[in-house]
ROTIVO-777385 format. One record per residue (C-alpha): y, z, x; residue in one letter. Coordinates in steps of 0.25 Angstrom, whole numbers. Each point is the difference from the previous one (the first is absolute). Layout:
<atoms>
      v      w      u  r
      Y      Z      X  A
...
</atoms>
This chain:
<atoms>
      v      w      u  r
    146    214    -99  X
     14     -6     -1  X
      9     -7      9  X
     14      7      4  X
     10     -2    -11  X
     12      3      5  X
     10    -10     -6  X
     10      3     12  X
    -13     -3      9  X
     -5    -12     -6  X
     -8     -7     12  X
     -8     13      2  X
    -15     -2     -1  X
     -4     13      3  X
    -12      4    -11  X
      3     15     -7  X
    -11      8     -5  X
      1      4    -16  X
     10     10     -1  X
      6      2     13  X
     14      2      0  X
      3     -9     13  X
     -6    -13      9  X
     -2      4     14  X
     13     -6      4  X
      9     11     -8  X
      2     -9    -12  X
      2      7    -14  X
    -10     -3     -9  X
      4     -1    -16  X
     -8      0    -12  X
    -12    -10     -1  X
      6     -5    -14  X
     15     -1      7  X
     -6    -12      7  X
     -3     -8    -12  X
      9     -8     -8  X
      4      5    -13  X
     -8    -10     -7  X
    -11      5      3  X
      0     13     -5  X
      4     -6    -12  X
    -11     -7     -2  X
    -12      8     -4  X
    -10      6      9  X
    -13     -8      1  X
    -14      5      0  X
     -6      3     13  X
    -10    -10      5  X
     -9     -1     10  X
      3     -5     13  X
    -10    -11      3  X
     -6     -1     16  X
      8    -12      7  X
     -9    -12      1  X
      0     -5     14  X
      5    -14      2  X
     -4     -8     14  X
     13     -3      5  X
     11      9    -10  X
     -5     13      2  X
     11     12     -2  X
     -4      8     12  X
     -9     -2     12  X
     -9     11     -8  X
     -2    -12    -11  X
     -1     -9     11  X
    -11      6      6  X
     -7      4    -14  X
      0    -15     -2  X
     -5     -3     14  X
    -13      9     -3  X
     -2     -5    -15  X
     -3    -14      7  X
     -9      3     11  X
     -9      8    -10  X
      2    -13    -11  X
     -4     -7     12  X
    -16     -7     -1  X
    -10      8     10  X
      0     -6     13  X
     13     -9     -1  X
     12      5      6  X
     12     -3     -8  X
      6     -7     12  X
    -10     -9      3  X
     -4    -10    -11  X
    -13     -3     -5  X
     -2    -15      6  X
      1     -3     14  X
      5    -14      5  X
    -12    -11      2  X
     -6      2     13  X
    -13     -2      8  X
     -9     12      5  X
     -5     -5     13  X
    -13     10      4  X
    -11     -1     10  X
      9     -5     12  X
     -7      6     13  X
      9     -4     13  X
    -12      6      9  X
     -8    -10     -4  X
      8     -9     11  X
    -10    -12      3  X
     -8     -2    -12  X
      0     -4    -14  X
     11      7    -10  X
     -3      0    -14  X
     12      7     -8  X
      1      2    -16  X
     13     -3     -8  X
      3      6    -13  X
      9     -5    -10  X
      7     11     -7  X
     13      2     -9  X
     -1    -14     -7  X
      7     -2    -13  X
     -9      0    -10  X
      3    -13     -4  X
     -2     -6     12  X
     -9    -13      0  X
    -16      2      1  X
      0     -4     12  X
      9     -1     13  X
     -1    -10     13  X
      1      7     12  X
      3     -8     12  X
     -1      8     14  X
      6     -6     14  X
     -3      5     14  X
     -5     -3     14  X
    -10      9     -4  X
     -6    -10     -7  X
     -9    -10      7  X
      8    -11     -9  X
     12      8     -1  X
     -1      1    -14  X
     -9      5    -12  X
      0      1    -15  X
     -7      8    -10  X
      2      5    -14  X
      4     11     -8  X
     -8      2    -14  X
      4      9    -10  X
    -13      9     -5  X
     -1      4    -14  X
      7     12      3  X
     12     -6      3  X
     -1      3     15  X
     -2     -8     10  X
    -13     -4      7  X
      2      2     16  X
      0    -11     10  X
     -5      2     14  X
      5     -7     11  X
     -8     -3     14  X
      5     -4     15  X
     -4      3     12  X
      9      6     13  X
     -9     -5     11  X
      7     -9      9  X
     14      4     -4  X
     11      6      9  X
      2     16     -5  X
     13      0     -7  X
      4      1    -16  X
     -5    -12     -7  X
      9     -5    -14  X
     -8     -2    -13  X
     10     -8     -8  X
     -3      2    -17  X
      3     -7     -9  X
     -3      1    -13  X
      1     -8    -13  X
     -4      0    -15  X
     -3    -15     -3  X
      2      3    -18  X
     14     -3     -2  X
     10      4    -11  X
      5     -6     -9  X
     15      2      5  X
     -3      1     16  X
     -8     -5     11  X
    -13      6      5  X
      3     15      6  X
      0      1     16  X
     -2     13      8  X
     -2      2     16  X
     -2     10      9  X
     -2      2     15  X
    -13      8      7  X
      4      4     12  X
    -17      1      8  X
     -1      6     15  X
    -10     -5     10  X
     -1      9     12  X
     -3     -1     13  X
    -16      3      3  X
      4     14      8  X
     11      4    -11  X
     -3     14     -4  X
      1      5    -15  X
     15      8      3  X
      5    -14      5  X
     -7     -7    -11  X
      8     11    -11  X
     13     -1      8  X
     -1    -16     -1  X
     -3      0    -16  X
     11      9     -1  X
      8     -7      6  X
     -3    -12     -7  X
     -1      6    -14  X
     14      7      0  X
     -1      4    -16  X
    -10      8      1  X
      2     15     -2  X
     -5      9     11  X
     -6     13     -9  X
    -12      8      3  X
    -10     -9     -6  X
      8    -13      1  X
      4     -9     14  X
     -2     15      7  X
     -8      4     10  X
    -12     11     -2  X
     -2      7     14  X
    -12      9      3  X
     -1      8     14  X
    -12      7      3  X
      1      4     14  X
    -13      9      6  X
     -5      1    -15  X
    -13      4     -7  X
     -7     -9     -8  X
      8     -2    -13  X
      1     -9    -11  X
     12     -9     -2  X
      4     -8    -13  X
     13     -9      4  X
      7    -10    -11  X
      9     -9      3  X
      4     -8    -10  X
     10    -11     -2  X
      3     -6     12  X
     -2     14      9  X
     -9      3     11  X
     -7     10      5  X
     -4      6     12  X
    -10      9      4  X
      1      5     15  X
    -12      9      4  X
      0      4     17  X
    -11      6     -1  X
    -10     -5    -11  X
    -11      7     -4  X
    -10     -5    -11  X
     -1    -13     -7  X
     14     -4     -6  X
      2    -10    -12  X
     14     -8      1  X
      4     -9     -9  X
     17     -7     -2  X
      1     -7    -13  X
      8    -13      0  X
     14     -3     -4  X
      6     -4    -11  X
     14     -2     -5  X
      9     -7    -12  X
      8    -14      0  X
     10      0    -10  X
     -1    -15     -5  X
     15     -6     -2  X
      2    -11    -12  X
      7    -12      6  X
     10     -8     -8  X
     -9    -12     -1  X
      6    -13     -2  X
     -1     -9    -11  X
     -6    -12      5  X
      4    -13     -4  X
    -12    -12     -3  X
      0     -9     12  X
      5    -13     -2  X
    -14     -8      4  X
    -11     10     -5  X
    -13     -1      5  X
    -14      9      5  X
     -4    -12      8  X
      8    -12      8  X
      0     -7     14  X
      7     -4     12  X
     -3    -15      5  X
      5     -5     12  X
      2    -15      1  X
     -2     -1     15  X
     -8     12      5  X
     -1      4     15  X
    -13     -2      7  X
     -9     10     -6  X
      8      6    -11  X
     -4     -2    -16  X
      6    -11     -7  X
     -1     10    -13  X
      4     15      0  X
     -7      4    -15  X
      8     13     -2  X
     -7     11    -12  X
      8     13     -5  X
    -13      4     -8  X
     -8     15     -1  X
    -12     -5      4  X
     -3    -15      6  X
    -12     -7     -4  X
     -5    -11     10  X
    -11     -9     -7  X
     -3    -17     -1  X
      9    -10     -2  X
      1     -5    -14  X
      7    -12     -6  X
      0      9    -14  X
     -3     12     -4  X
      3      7     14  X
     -6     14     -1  X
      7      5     15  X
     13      3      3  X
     -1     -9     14  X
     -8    -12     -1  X
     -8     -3     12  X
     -8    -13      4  X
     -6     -6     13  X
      7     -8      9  X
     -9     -8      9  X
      3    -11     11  X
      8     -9    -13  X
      9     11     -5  X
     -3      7    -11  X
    -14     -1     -9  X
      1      7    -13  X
    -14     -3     -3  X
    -12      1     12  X
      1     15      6  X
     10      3     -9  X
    -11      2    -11  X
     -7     12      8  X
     12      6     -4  X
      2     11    -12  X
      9     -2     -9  X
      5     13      2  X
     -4      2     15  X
      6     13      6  X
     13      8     -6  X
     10      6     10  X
      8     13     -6  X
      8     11      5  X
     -9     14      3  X
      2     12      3  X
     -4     -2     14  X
      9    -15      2  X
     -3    -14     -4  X
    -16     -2     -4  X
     -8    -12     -4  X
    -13      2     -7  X
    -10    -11     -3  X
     -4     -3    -14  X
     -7    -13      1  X
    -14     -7      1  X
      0     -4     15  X
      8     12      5  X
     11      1     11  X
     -1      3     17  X
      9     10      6  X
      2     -2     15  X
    -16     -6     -3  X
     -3      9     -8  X
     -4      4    -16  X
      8     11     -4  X
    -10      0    -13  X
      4     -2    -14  X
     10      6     -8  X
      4      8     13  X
     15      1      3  X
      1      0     14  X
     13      2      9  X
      9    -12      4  X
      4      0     15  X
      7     -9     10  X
     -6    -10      6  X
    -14      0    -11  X
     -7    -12     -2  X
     -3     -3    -16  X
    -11    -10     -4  X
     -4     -5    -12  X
    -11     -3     -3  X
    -11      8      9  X
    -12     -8     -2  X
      6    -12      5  X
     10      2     10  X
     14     -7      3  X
      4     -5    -14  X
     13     10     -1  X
      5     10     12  X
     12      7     -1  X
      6      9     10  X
      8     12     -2  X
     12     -3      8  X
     10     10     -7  X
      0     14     -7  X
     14      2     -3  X
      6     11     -7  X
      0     -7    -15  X
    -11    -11      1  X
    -10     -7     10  X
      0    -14      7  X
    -14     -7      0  X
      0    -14     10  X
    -11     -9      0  X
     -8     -2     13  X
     -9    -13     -6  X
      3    -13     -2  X
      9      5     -9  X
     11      6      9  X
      8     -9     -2  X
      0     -1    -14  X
      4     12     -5  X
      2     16      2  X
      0     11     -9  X
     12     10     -3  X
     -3     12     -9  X
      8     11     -4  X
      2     12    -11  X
      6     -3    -11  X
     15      7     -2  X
     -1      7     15  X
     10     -2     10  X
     -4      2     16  X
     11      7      2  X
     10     -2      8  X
      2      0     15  X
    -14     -4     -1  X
    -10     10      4  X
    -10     -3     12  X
    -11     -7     -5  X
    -15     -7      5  X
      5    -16      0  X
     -5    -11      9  X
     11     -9      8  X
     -3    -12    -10  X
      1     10    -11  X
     13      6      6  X
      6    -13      0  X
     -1     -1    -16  X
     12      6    -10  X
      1     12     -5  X
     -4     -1    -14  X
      0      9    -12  X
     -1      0    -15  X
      9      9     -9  X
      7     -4    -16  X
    -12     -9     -3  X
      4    -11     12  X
     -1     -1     15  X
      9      4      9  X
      5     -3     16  X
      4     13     11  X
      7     -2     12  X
     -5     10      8  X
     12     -1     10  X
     11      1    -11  X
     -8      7    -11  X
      6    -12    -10  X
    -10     -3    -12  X
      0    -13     -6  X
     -6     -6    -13  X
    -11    -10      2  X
      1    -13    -10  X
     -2    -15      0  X
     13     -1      1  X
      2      9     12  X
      4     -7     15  X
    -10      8      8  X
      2     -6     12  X
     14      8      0  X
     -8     14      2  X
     -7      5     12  X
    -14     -3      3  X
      0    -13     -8  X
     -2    -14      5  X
      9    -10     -1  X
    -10     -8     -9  X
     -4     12     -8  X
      2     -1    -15  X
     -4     10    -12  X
     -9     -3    -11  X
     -3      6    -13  X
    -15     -2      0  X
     -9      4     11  X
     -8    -13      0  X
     12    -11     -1  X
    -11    -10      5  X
     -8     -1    -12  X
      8      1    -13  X
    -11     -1     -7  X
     -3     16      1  X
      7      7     -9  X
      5     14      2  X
     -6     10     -9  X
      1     15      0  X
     -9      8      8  X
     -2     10    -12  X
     -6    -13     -9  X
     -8     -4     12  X
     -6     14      3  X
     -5      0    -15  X
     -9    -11      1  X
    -15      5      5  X
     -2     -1     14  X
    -10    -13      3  X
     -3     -5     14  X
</atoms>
């Protein structure tokens, strides 16, 4: 088949069949070899070859046929059970499962699955979770990478009772400590968005609220829908309802008769975790795990010496001229100051250790003569929850050598006054290392006296000031006027070491301490 070729018609396009005398249009039609230049016929006939089938090319194809033969050539190239249009790997996200919103009132335990990781992510990943949810409004746990390459789950624990009903945020943040060669540790965070209803919430209100809430999630048969049966004045039947990914069902019988079996599984749904541009930190210009604030003319009751520590875990023990084994080194102070022999022996040399658990701030004894709790034995090697206001002694076989009082949980560390004779020698300040409370502060458990103190943090291998009013962070140093910021004394000044009273104690790094065999 031909086009017209009608040299007085040359912008006809009208195809002719082979043979025909005429296009459509009227046009007379000559001979096929008129059309060709003479050249041609000159030129000797070549032997007939094959036409080969037209391969079809993504994107160049001559004809919508070609077009769509190409089309159907990748979906069947395409591996079983992947759509060409959705690649293989998903972004990084966490798989929450196990959330039941009924259980309004009591104890809440939910599962979170790491998924979608690069490969070569690091071995293990910090994950730090905030929330009033949280009787310390924060937790941390940690990711382990299996054998398999997977990750191992975490499970995370609150409790609702006591809370008003409303939607609760659970603030993610998630960081892998191992950090290139070229780049700073990755970050990733997310939000959880948890519902507490009211007491008398049905389960439709609870599903209208999570949806609500959870706007990504795709209402389908068997995901964030609603699975109805209505029996009304029927026999005795049996009934198998699934409702899977954050659905419900319901089951409404008027007239029951028989035993019925209900059961609603619990809802579950995907976070996608977002990588932050973290930023490269910068050493701080006065580096240190362990400092003070001294303050040359104290008011009547407050601490002479504020010992600050930015450690992972604390360890409290005896005071030692050399060789200290503890972290903070406690003595006796009787009716002429402090007495670093007498009681202070009936101390351990590593006494009790105050770390960051899974349930808050916790102090567990490890020593000889054990420790009191609000006037009681916690027993040995038993991590036991800080609150406000709890009385710590050491030791418990004789009583008033070193008492401590919790007078602050704050959202990045915890504040320890003396309530001996020794209140008005010094307090304790110890925070995270690296972790900011965030700012405007969050609501936290803190006496008046405590209240009163500033709000400290570590972060870049130094201690830093927040003003809580301003959000302005400043850089702590010997060098740095302090009585310029908020919450500082006039007569206030920082000091590299936590024990500026006795330099005869030198600063050595927890790690090498910890190493050395405990001995009481």
């Amino acid at each position: 088949m031909n086009k017209c070729r009608n040299p007085d018609h040359p912008h006809c396009t009208v195809w002719v069949m082979p043979g025909a005398d005429s296009c459509v249009n009227g046009h007379a039609q000559g001979p096929a070899e008129a059309a060709q230049p003479a050249a041609v016929d000159a030129m000797p006939e070549p032997a007939p070859t094959p036409t080969p089938a037209p391969v079809p090319v993504p994107g160049l194809a001559a004809n919508s046929f070609d077009m769509l033969t190409a089309l159907r050539q990748r979906r069947d190239d395409a591996p079983v059970g992947i759509h060409p249009r959705h690649p293989a790997t998903r972004r990084p996200h966490l798989r929450i499962s196990g959330f039941d919103p009924r259980a309004s009132g009591g104890r809440q335990s939910i599962k979170l699955d790491l998924r979608a990781l690069a490969p070569n992510a690091a071995g293990q990943m910090q994950m730090d979770l905030e929330s009033d949810l949280f009787p310390h409004g924060s937790e941390r746990h940690t990711f382990t990478r299996t054998v398999d390459g997977d990750w191992r789950p975490v499970f995370v624990e609150f409790s609702s009772r006591g809370l008003e009903h409303g939607q609760y945020r659970i603030d993610v943040e998630l960081r892998s400590e191992e950090a290139e060669a070229d780049r700073p540790p990755r970050t990733w965070v997310c939000t959880l968005m948890i519902l507490v209803p009211r007491l008398d919430a049905s389960l439709t209100d609870i599903h209208q609220t999570f949806l609500a809430t959870h706007k990504n999630v795709r209402v389908l048969a068997d995901d964030a829908g609603i699975a109805r049966v209505h029996a009304p004045g029927g026999a005795s039947m049996n009934i198998d309802v699934t409702a899977r990914n954050a659905s419900i069902a319901q089951v409404n019988l008027d007239e029951p008769t028989g035993k019925i079996d209900h059961s609603i599984g619990t809802i579950a749904w995907d976070e996608d975790l977002i990588e932050i541009a973290a930023r490269r930190s910068e050493p701080h210009a006065f580096a240190a795990t362990a400092a003070s604030l001294v303050d040359a003319a104290p008011d009547t009751g407050a601490p002479r010496q504020v010992r600050l520590f930015a450690l992972d875990e604390c360890v409290l023990g005896r005071w030692e001229d050399t060789a200290p084994e503890a972290d903070v080194l406690l003595s006796h102070y009787g009716s002429n100051g402090q007495d670093k022999a007498g009681l202070t022996r009936r101390l351990s040399a590593r006494h009790a250790i105050i770390r960051r658990g899974s349930r808050g701030y916790e102090i567990e004894d490890v020593s000889r003569y054990g420790i009191l709790l609000d006037g009681v034995w916690p027993g040995k090697h038993q991590p036991i929850p800080l609150r406000l206001g709890m009385r710590i002694e050491l030791s418990a076989s004789i009583r008033g050598i070193v008492v401590f009082e919790v007078g602050a949980l704050l959202p990045n560390g915890i504040i320890l006054h003396r309530v001996d004779q020794g209140a008005g020698a010094e307090a304790l300040y110890l925070m995270d290392p690296d972790r900011h409370p965030g700012f405007p502060v969050p609501a936290h458990p803190c006496a008046p006296r405590a209240c009163a103190m500033p709000m400290l943090f570590h972060r870049d291998g130094g201690f830093w000031h927040l003003d809580v009013a301003t959000g302005r962070e400043t850089s702590l140093g010997p060098a740095t006027l302090v009585d310029r910021l908020s919450r500082f004394g006039r007569h206030m000044r920082f000091a590299g070491t936590p024990y500026p009273e006795d330099l005869a104690i030198k600063a050595t790094h927890a790690t090498e301490r910890r190493r050395q065999p405990v001995r009481a």
